[in-house]
N, C-alpha and C positions, 0 to 999 in steps of 0.2 A: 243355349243355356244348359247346364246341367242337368237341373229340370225334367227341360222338354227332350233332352236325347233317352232319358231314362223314360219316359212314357213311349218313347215308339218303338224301343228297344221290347216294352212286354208284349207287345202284340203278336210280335216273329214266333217270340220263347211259347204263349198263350199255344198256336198251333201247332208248336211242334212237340205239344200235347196233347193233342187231338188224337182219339182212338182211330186204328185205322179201317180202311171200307171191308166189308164183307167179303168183295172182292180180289181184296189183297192186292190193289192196283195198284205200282206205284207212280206218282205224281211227278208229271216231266215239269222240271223246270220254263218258268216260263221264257221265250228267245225275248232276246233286249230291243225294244224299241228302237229305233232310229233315231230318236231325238235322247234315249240314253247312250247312245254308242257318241253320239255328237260331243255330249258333255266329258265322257271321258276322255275323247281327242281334245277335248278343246282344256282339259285339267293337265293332262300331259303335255299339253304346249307353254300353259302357264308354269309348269313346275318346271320344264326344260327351261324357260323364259331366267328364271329367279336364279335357278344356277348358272347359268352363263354368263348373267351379268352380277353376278356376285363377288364382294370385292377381294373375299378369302376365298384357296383354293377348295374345291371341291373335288374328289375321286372315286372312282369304284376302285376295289380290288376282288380278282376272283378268288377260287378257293386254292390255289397255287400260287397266292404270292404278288403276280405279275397287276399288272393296271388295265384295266379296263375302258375306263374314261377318264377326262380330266377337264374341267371347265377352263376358258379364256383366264382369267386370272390365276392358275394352276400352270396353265404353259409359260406366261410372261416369268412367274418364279422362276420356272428352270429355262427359263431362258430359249423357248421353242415356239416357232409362229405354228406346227401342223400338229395335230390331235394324235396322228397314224405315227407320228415317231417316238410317242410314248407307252401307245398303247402295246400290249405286249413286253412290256418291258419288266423287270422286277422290280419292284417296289422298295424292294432294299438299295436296290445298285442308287438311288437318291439318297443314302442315307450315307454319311461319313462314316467312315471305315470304324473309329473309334465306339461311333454310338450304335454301329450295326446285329451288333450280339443282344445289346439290351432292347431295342426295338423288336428283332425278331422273336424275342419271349413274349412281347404283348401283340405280335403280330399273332403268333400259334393263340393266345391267349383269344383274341379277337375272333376268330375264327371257328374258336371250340363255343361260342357266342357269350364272352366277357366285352363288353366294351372298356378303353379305356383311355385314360389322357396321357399326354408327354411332353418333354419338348426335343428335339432334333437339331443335329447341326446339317448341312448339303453338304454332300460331298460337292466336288470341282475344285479351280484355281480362287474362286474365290466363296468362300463357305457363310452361308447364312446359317441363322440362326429362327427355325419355327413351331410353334405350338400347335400343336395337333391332335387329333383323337381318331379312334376308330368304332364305329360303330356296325355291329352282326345287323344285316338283314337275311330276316327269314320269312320263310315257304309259308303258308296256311299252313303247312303241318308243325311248325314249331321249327323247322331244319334251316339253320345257318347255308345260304344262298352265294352270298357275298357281301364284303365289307363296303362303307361308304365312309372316308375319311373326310374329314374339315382339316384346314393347316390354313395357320395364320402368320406370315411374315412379323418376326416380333426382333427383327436385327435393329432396326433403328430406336423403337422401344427400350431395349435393352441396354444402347451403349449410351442414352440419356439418362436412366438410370445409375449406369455405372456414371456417368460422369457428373451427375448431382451427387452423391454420395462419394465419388472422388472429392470433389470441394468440401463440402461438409467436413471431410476427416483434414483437410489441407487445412483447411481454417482452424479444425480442435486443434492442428499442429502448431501451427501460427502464435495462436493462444497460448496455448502450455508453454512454449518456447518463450515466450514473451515474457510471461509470468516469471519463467525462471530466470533469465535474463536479469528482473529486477530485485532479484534476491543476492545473497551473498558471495553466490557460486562463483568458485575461479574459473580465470577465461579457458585454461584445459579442459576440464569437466565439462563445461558448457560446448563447445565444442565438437568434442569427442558426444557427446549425447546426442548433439545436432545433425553429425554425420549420419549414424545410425539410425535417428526418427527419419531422417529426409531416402536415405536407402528404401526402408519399408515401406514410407510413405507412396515412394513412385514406382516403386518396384522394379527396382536397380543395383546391380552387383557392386559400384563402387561410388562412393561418394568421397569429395575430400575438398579442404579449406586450405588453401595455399595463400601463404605470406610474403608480401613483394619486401623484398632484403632491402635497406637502406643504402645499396646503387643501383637500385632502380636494373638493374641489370638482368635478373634472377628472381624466379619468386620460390620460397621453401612448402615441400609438403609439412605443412604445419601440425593437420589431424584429418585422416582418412578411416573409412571401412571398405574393407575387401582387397586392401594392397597387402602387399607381403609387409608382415610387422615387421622388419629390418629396416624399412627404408622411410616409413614416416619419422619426419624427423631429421631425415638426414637428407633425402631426396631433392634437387632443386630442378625446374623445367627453365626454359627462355622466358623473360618478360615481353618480349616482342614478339612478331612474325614467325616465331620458330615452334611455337604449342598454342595450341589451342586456347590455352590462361592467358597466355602473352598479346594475344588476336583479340581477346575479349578487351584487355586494357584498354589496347590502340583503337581500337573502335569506339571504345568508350560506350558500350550497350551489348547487351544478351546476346550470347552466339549460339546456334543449333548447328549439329553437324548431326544428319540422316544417316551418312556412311561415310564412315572415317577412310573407306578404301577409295572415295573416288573425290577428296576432297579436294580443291586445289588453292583454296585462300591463304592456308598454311601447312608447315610440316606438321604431321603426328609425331609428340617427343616418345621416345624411347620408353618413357614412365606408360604412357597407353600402347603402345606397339607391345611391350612386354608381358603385358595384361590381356590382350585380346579385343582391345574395346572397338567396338564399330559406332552408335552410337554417342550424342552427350547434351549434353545444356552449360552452360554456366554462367553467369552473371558477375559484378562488380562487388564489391564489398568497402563502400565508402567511406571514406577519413574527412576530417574537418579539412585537411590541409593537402590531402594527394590519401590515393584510393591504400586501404590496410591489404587486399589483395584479391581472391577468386574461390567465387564457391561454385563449385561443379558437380555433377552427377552423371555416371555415367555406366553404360550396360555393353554384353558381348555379343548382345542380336540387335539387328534394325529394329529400332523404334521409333514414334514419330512424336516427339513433344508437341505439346501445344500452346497456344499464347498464355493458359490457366497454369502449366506448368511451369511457365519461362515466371508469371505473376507470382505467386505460391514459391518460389527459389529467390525472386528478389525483397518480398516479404522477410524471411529467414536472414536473408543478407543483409535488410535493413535492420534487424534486429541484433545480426554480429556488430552489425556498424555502434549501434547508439551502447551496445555492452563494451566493448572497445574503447570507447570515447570515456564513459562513463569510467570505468576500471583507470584510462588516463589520469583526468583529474582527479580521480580518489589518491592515486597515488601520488600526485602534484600536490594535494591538498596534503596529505601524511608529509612527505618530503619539506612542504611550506610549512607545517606546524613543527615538525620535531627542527627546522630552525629559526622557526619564531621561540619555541621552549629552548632550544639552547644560548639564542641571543638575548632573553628574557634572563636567565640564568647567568648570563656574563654582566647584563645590566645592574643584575642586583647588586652581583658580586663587585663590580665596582662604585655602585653606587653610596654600597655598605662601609667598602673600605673607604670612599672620599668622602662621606659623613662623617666615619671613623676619626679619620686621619684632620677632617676638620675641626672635627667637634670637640676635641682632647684641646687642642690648642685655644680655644675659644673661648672654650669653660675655666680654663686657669687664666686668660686674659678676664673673663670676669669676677672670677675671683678676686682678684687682686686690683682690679680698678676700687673694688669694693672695700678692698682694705684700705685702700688709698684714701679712699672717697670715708672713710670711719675718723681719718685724721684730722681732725679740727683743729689741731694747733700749730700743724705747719704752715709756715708762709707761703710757701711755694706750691701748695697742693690745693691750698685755698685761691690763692691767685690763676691755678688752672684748673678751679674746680670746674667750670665747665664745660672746661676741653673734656675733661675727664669722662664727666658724665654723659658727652656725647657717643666718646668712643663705646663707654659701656653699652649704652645704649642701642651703635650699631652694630656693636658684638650678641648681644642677646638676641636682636633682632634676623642676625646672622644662624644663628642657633632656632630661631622658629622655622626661617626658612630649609636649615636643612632639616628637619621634623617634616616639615610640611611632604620636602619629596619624599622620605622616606616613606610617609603614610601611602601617598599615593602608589610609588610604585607599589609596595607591599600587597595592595588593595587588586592593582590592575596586573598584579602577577599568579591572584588566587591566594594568597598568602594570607590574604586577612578572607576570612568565609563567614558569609550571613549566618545569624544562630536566628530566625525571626520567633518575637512571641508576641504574647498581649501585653499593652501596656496602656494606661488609664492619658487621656494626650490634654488632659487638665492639669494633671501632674505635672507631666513633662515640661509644659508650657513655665510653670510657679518654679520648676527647678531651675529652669533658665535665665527667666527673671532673676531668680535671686541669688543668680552666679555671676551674671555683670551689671546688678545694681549699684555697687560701687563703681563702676565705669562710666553708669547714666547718670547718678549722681555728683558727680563728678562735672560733668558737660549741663546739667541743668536740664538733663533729658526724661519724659518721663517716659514709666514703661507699665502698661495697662496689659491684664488680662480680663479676657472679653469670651473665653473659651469655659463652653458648659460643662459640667460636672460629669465624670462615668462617659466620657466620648471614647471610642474603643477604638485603641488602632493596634494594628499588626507591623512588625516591623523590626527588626536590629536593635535594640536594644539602645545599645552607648554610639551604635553611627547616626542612626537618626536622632541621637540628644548632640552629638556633633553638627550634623545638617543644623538642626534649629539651633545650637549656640553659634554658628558660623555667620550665621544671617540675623541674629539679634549685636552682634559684635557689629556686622555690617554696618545695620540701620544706624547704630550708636558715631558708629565713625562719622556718616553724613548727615549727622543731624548737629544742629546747633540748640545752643539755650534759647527752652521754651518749647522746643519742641514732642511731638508723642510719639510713640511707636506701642500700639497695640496687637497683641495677638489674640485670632478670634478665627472662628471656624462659618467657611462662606456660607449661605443659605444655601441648603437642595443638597451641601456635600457631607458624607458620611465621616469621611476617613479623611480628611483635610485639614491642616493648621496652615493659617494665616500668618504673617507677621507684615504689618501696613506702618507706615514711618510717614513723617510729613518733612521730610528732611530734603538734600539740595535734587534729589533725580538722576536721572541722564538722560543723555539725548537718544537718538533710534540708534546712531551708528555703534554706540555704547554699547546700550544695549541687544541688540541683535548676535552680539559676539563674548558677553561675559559667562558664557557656559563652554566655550572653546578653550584647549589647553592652547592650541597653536597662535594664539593671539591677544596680546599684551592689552590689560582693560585696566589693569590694577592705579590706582589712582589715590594723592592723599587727600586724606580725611578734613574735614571740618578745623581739626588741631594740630594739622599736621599727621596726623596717623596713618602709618604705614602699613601695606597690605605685599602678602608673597605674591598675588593672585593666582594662586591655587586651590582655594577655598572654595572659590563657587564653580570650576569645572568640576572640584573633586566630590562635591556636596552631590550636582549633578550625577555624576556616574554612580554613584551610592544609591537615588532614587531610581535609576534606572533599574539596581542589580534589583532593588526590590519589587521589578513591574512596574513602577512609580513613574513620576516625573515630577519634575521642579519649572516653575513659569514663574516668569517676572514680568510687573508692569509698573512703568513709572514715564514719568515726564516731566522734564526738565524745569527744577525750579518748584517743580509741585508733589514731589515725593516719589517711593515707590512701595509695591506691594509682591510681596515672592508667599507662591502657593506649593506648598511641598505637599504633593497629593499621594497618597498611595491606594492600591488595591485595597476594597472591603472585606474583609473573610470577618464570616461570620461564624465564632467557636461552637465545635461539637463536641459533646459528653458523651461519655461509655458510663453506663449503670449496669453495673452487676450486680446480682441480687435474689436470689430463690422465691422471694413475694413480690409477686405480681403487683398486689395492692400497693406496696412502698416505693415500686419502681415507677408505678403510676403518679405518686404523689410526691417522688423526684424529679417526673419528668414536667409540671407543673410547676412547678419553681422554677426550675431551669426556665424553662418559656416564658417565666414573666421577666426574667434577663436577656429575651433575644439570643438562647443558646438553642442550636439544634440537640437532639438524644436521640441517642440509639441504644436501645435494651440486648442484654441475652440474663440469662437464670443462671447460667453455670460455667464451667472452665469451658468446656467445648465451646457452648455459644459464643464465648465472649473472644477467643483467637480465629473461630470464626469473622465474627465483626472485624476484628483488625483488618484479619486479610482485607475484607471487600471496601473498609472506609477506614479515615484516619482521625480518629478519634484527636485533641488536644489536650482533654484531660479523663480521669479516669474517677467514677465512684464507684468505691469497692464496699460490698457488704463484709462485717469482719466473720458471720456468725452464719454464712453457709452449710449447707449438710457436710457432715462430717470434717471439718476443718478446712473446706475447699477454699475459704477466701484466701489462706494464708499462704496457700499452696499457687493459688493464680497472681496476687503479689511478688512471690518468691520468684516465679517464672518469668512475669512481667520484667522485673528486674536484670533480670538473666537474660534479655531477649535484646540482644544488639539492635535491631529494629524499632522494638517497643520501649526501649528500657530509659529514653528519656523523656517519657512521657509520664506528667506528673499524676500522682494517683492520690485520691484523699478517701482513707477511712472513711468508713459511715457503720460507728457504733451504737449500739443498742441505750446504753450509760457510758458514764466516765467510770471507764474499767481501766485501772494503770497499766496492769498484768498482758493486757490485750494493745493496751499503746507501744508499753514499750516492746511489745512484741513486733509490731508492726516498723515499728523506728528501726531495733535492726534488720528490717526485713528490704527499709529502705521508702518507705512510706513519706508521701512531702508533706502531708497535712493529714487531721483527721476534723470530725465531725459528729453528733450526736443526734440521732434518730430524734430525739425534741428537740431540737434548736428551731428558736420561730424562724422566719423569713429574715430577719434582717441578721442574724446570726450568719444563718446559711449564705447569705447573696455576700458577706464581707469576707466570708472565707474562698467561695468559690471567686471571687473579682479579684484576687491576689494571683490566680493561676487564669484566667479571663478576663479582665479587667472589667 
């Protein structure tokens, strides 16, 4: 214990305090027991004991340099079974030649009594690698004696080190490469990058990507580092038995070559014989359909790859592989679409002109059926009046169906493009109605609306009033007198209109297939009424474009019911406004309409908000600091991005001066700071329904 050494320690010091005798005598030491001389033989056999069987070396060195002793595991290091053929030796001559100048600084250093630490290579044929130190023993008097070295064999330590932290960086490789791969980069660039990371990666003079040419005969240097820039590019080796790339093919797996000078599996091509290489690796670089070619690396001194290297290379090469592949069909996909767009573009064009070219002729056959058909007092036209009016008949009828494709293609060439807004789908519903009530009047059919008040949908304006007039036409065809066709919005759905008919049905086979262009369903009517059947595939792909979908249920003999569903979007407001207070009690209103809001005070804030959300409609304060409302309007307007987006005024009073300021500014509506709630919600439901 600390302690107790410090108490036995004062007793010694106490005495040698002590005045001395009168006689000036001096005091012999006293001679050492027997039983202490026992202890110190028996302390130096335990401390000889501890060093000898110690699993690091242990050393003296004298004050010249040379070795003194060296324990058992100290001779097994240098590789000696007898103590006497090291002893005497210099202490340096162990030291490789390189580290021998810097050790003997901390040798002289040691000796002047510094101790200190290091690490050391061995000299010999094969050189370790150890950690060591020296440490001064000295005299009673303070005087440096001779050194006592510890060294620790630290070569196997080291090269698992190094070889964790080789993978580590193989694998950041892997990754990075990876990542880039799945970016935009051309197969060049990528390549060329590849070469260079995988060089430094292994620390190798040449690396390079060879391309097996399309007879298989030859593969080209495609992208290397460390060749002479002349020849990438133009260079080609054997695919076969004749290089080393060629050998990897035919093998079909990873090849190591240790030393290119005593190889015998194949020739070395001229491309490495001209370079120096002794060393290499290389692996396969795979295609869907036969291998794209060989990625290699390779050095001018013996090296000895290992399985993590040969791993780590074909990693890389799985990665050329799937960027390869990938780049293929991009390009297959570009090539398929610029002539799907040029055969689109030949369709229309003839589609155009054989509508053209029909429709001229068609329209003066019905013209003049018509005039025929006005003659009532001829015999003869009365006698065929209804030849007549058949032919008309199938002439106009002629004249929908070429309408019909032209809609469609127009539609499925990009030609016709969604504009989607709000619109109120009670409306819509009462518009339909009362566009083929003389149709169902007619058939003795009736037609019910069953669809609540303010139902909000989002959607195409005039194609979704075509969806729903296509499928109220429908119902009407197969429905007889007496029967109903209601439109009405399902329970549980938002954004949904109904149209249910109690009319003749179909059967499954029917319908399983009346949303297919490629398949004939079209059938007459209750009256005979004709159909192009392009209506209900084309109705279909319009719900599609909108996110939507159109489903049909019916059964033969007992009706059917077609739900044109679309996505719910729920409109947001931009309130601009410098009072917090009013922007507050804008955003309360809105909320009792089921609109979201989003606020800013000023110009900045409010092109802010755009960026980050997409506002559908806009309330503008007119009466901002310093004229700013008229000035974010104006902007608004001006803003390709923003500028169809509708904006309403929000005036303090009915100021003319300030409307019609705003009208030419481009303003879609305004609004008055007092207007109650039913004011407000009729103006805002014109632009949100």
């Amino acid at each position: 214990m600390p302690g107790s050494k410090k108490k036995k320690n004062l007793k010694p010091l106490a005495r040698s305090r002590q005045k001395p005798s009168r006689k000036n005598k001096q005091v012999k030491p006293p001679k050492p027991s027997k039983k202490t001389s026992e202890e110190a033989e028996h302390g130096e056999e335990r401390y000889r004991a501890l060093i000898d069987n110690s699993p690091v070396c242990i050393h003296e060195i004298d004050m010249d340099g040379n070795l003194i002793s060296m324990n058992a595991a100290g001779l097994a290091m240098l590789d000696v079974g007898d103590e006497s053929k090291v002893t005497g030796m210099a202490y340096l001559q162990a030291v490789c030649k390189k580290d021998r100048e810097r050790i003997g600084k901390l040798l002289d250093r040691a000796l002047k009594g510094r101790s200190s630490q290091f690490k050391l290579t061995s000299s010999g044929s094969k050189p370790r690698l150890f950690s060591s130190c020296f440490i001064p023993i000295k005299s009673k008097k303070g005087k440096v004696v001779r050194l006592m070295g510890v060294t620790e064999d630290i070569t196997e330590r080291k090269r698992a080190e190094e070889t964790i932290l080789n993978r580590a960086n193989q694998q950041k490789v892997v990754s990075e490469l990876g990542f880039l791969a799945l970016s935009n980069i051309e197969l060049s660039e990528l390549f060329d990058k590849t070469v260079n990371v995988l060089a430094q990666t292994l620390g190798v003079e040449y690396c390079k990507i060879l391309e097996l040419l399309p007879d298989a005969k030859a593969l080209l240097l495609r992208s290397g580092v460390g060749w002479r820039r002349a020849i990438v590019g133009q260079t080609t080796v054997g695919a076969q038995k004749e290089s080393h790339a060629g050998y990897t093919l035919v093998s079909d797996k990873p090849v190591i070559v240790d030393d290119s000078r005593t190889e015998t599996r194949f020739s070395s091509p001229a491309l490495l014989r001209d370079h120096n290489v002794v060393s290499g690796v290389s692996v396969i670089i795979k295609g869907e359909n036969r291998p794209y070619g060989v990625l290699g690396a390779h050095t001018v001194k013996r090296q000895l790859f290992t399985q993590d290297d040969i791993n780590f290379l074909q990693s890389i090469a799985n990665i050329l592989a799937i960027a390869i592949e990938r780049k293929k069909v991009e390009e297959a996909l570009r090539e398929a679409k610029e002539k799907a767009e040029s055969a689109t573009k030949e369709k229309d064009k003839y589609i155009s002109l054989i509508a053209h070219n029909l429709k001229s002729p068609f329209t003066s056959i019905v013209t003049l059926l018509e005039l025929l058909s006005s003659e009532k007092d001829d015999p003869a036209i009365v006698k065929h009046r209804v030849l007549i009016d058949a032919v008309r008949d199938t002439s106009e009828y002629a004249m929908k169906v070429i309408d019909d494709v032209l809609r469609v293609s127009r539609f499925e060439s990009g030609k016709i493009k969604l504009k989607p807004g709000f619109m109120d789908g009670n409306i819509e519903a009462l518009t339909v109605i009362a566009t083929h009530g003389h149709l169902a009047r007619e058939k003795g059919v009736g037609l019910v609306n069953h669809t609540p008040r303010d139902i909000r949908l989002f959607a195409d304006h005039s194609l979704f009033r075509e969806v729903l007039s296509n499928l109220a036409y429908n119902a009407i065809k197969f429905c007889r007198k007496g029967d109903t066709i209601t439109f009405y919005v399902p329970s549980g759905e938002r954004s949904t209109i109904a149209i249910k008919d109690t009319g003749s049905g179909m059967d499954e086979c029917t319908l399983s297939n009346i949303f297919r262009h490629d398949v004939k369903t079209t059938s007459l009517g209750t009256a005979g009424e004709r159909g192009t059947g392009i209506g209900l595939p084309f109705c279909s792909e319009i719900m599609k474009a909108h996110g939507g979908e159109l489903v049909a249920e019916s059964v033969k003999g007992g009706g059917s019911v077609f739900y044109a569903k679309l996505p719910y979007v729920k409109p947001t407001a931009l309130i601009v406004d410098d009072d917090a207070v009013f922007r507050r009690a804008l955003d309360e209103r809105l909320e009792k309409i089921d609109v979201n809001v989003i606020e800013a005070e000023n110009e900045e804030g409010a092109f802010e908000a755009l960026k980050k959300d997409s506002p559908h409609l806009i309330l503008l304060g007119a009466r901002l600091q310093n004229g700013e409302g008229f000035a974010i309007l104006k902007r608004l307007k001006a803003d390709k991005d923003y500028g169809n987006i509708p904006v309403i005024v929000v005036m303090a009073a009915d100021q003319t001066e300030t409307r019609e300021k705003a009208i030419s500014l481009g303003a879609d509506d305004f609004i008055s700071k007092q207007a109650n709630q039913e004011e407000f919600v009729a103006i805002v439901r014109k632009f949100v329904a």
